[in-house]
C-alpha positions, -999 to +999 in steps of 0.1 A: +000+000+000+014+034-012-001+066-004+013+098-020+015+129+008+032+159-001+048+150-027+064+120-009+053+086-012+050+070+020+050+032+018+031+010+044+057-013+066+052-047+056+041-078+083+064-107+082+052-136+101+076-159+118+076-193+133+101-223+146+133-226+163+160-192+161+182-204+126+150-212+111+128-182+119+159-161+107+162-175+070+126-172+067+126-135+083+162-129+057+141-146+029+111-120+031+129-088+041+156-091+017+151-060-002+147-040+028+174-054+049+195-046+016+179-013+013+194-005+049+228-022+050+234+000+021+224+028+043+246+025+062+273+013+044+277+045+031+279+064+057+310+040+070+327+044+041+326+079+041+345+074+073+372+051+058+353+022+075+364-007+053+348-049+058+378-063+072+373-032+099+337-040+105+346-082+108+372-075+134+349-051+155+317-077+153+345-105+162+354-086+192+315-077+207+300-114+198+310-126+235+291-101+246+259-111+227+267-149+226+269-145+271+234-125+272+217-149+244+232-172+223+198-177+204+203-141+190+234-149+175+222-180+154+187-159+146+210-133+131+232-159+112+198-174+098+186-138+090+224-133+074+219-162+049+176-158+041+187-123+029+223-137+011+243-111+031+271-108+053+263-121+091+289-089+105+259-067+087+229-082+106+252-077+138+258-038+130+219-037+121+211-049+154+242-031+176+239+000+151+267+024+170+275+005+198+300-018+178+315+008+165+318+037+190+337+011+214+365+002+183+393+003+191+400+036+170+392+070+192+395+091+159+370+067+141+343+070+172+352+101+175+336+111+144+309+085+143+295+095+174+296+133+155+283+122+125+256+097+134+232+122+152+205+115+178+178+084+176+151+110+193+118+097+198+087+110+219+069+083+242+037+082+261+016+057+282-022+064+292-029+040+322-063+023+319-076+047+344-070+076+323-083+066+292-116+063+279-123+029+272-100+016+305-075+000+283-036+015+286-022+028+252+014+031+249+026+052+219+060+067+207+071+093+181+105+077+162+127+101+151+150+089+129+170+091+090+139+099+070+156+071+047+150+044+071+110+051+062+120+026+033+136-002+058+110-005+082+087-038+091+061-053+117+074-091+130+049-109+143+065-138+162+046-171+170+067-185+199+062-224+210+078-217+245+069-178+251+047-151+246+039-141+214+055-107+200+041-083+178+074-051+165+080-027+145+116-028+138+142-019+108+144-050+085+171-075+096+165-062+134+152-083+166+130-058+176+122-026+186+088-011+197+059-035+204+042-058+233+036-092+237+001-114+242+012-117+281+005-077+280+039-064+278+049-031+257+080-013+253+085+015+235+129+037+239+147+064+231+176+083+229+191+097+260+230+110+261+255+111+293+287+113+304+292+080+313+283+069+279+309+045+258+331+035+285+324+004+287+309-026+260+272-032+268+246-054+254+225-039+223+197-020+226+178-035+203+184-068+219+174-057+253+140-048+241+135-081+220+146-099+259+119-082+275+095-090+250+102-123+251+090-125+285+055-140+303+061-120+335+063-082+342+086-086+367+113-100+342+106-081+315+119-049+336+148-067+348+161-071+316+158-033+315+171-025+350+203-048+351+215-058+318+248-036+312+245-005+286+272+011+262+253+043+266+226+058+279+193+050+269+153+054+277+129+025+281+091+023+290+079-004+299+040-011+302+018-044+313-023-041+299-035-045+333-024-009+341+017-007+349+037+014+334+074+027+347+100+048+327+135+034+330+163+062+322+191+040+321+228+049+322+254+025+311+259+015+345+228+024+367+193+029+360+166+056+376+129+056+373+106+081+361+062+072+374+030+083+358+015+117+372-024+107+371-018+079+350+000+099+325+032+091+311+056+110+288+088+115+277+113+126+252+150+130+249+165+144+284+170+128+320+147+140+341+145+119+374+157+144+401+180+111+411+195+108+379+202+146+377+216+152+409+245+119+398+253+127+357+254+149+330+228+147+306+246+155+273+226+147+248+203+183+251+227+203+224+218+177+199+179+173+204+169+209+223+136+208+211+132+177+239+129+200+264+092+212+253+084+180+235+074+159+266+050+192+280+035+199+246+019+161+248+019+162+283+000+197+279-029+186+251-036+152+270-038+161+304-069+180+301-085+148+290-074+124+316-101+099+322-111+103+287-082+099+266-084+080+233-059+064+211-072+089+187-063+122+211-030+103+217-023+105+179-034+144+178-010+144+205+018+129+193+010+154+155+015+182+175+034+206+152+043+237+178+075+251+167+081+232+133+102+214+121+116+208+157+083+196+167+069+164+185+061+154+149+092+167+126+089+169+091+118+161+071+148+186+077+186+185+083+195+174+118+228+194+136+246+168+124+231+181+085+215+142+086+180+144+070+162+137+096+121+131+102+096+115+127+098+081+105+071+064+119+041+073+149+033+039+166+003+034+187+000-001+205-031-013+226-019-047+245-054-053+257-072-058+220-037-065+205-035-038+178-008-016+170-011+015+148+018+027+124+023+058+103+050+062+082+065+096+082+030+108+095+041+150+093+036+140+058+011+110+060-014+108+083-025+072+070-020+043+094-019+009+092-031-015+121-017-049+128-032-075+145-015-099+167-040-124+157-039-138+125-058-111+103-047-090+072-033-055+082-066-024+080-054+009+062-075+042+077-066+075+079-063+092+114-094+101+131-104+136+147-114+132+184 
């Protein structure tokens, strides 16, 4: 499904369904995504070789962080093998997919991080959670804003997972990734996004976007945040994390430590600074030069949905999350150069409901409001254009 906005043509993610045992579900997942996992390698295999980042350098920095994978799940590393062959690339690719910067920042090359840490530019995103208690219809809605390469519009898909010995998982990801916002049928949602400190890339840390694909592979609450709260960071990083029955807690994690942020009348929302009292008062949140439009992000949403609390909709969570106040550094950013001069956009709005198992997806909505919903049953994705409310 294509839908021409602006004079851009936004295409719908595609759902790739996925069965059987790690290898396997990887070739099929390779098989189906090929020409978007393609489509992104090549991404970002330019922007390495415009910093003189050659294979043999990429095999030897993947060589070096595979321990680190293989020790927090060695099923990850033959899924990724599996997705390596399906799509008839190079396994180290799949790895940088799913470690994006992480690998590379913590080379062994301080010129070469140096710059990539300059050049790539902040993963910003805007999240909320409306507890059931604030909402309308009493069922939590957890939604997020990712802000992103307007490029990666092109890469993007929805896995929907049938486990045999866990929960079912429903993401939206990049093609060739493990996951990245979605829930689970045990009611579990998690949505991240960037935060920046001064503790950041000291040490090597598990991958972000295998962190979230650990908690949603979990049945109970309890676990899924302790994948959050313990598991060792390279950097900084924000997830919520949300249960259907009405829990939701914000984790601003550090490398090393991790501080929590609660819902103010069941209300929930954040964007791209620290701002846990604890967390403040401990490091320095460095990441405000690059994504200064955080600090009124978070109160714009905060500001249009409070009014409505007790009768919020997923509808006025999606007027929130449009909210173009002081574009294009807005909650929902049209396509412009980043400080980094990266075109950068809101690639994709995502609005999940755990309890009726549906999750909403616009692609670049500041120039397409058109969503998609997927069904963590077995039905055909619905196309619908957003609703006033």
């Amino acid at each position: 499904m294509e839908r021409r906005n602006g004079g851009a043509m936004v295409e719908a993610c595609p759902l790739i369904e996925l069965t059987g045992p790690a290898f396997d579900r990887g070739r099929d997942y390779g098989r189906k995504a090929r020409q978007r996992i393609v489509k992104g390698i090549a991404h970002y295999a330019r922007q390495l070789e415009a910093l003189s980042v050659d294979d043999a350098q990429i095999r030897q920095l993947v060589g070096d962080y595979l321990p680190v994978i293989e020790s927090f799940e060695p099923a990850y590393i033959e899924e990724m093998r599996g997705i390596a062959e399906g799509a008839g690339v190079a396994f180290e690719h799949i790895v940088l997919l799913n470690a994006r910067t992480e690998i590379l920042k913590l080379g062994q090359r301080p010129d070469l991080r140096r710059k990539l840490m300059q050049d790539e530019g902040p993963d910003g995103c805007t999240g909320v959670v409306v507890l059931p208690s604030a909402s309308r219809d009493g069922a939590l809605i957890h939604a997020q804003n990712w802000d992103w390469k307007m490029e990666c519009a092109e890469t993007a898909v929805v896995l929907r997972i049938r486990n045999s010995d866990g929960p079912d998982i429903l993401t939206f990801t990049e093609a060739g990734g493990l996951a990245r916002s979605g829930f689970n049928s045990a009611g579990i949602a998690i949505t991240a996004n960037y935060l920046e400190s001064d503790r950041d890339y000291r040490e090597i840390g598990v991958p972000l976007a295998l962190i979230r694909r650990k908690v949603l592979e979990q049945e109970l609450l309890a676990m899924a945040m302790r994948a959050v709260y313990v598991t060792p960071k390279s950097a900084a990083n924000n997830m919520i994390i949300s249960h259907k029955d009405g829990v939701a807690i914000d984790f601003e994690c550090a490398p090393d430590e991790t501080f929590q942020v609660h819902p103010d009348r069941g209300l929930l929302v954040h964007a791209n600074h620290f701002v846990s009292p604890v967390a403040l008062s401990k490091l320095k949140d460095t990441g405000i030069a690059n994504t200064p439009c955080s600090l009124y992000r978070d109160i714009r949403v905060r500001d249009i949905l409070a009014p409505r609390i007790g009768d919020i909709t997923p509808d006025a969570v999606k007027a929130g999350l449009f909210d173009d106040f002081q574009t294009p550094w807005s909650v929902c950013r049209p396509p412009r150069p980043n400080l980094s001069s990266n075109l950068s956009a809101t690639v994709a709005m995502i609005v999940m409901q755990p309890a009726t198992g549906t999750m909403d997806v616009a692609m670049l909505p500041a120039l397409n409001r058109t969503f998609t919903t997927y069904d963590l049953a077995s039905t055909s994705p619905a196309v619908h254009a957003a609703a006033s409310d």
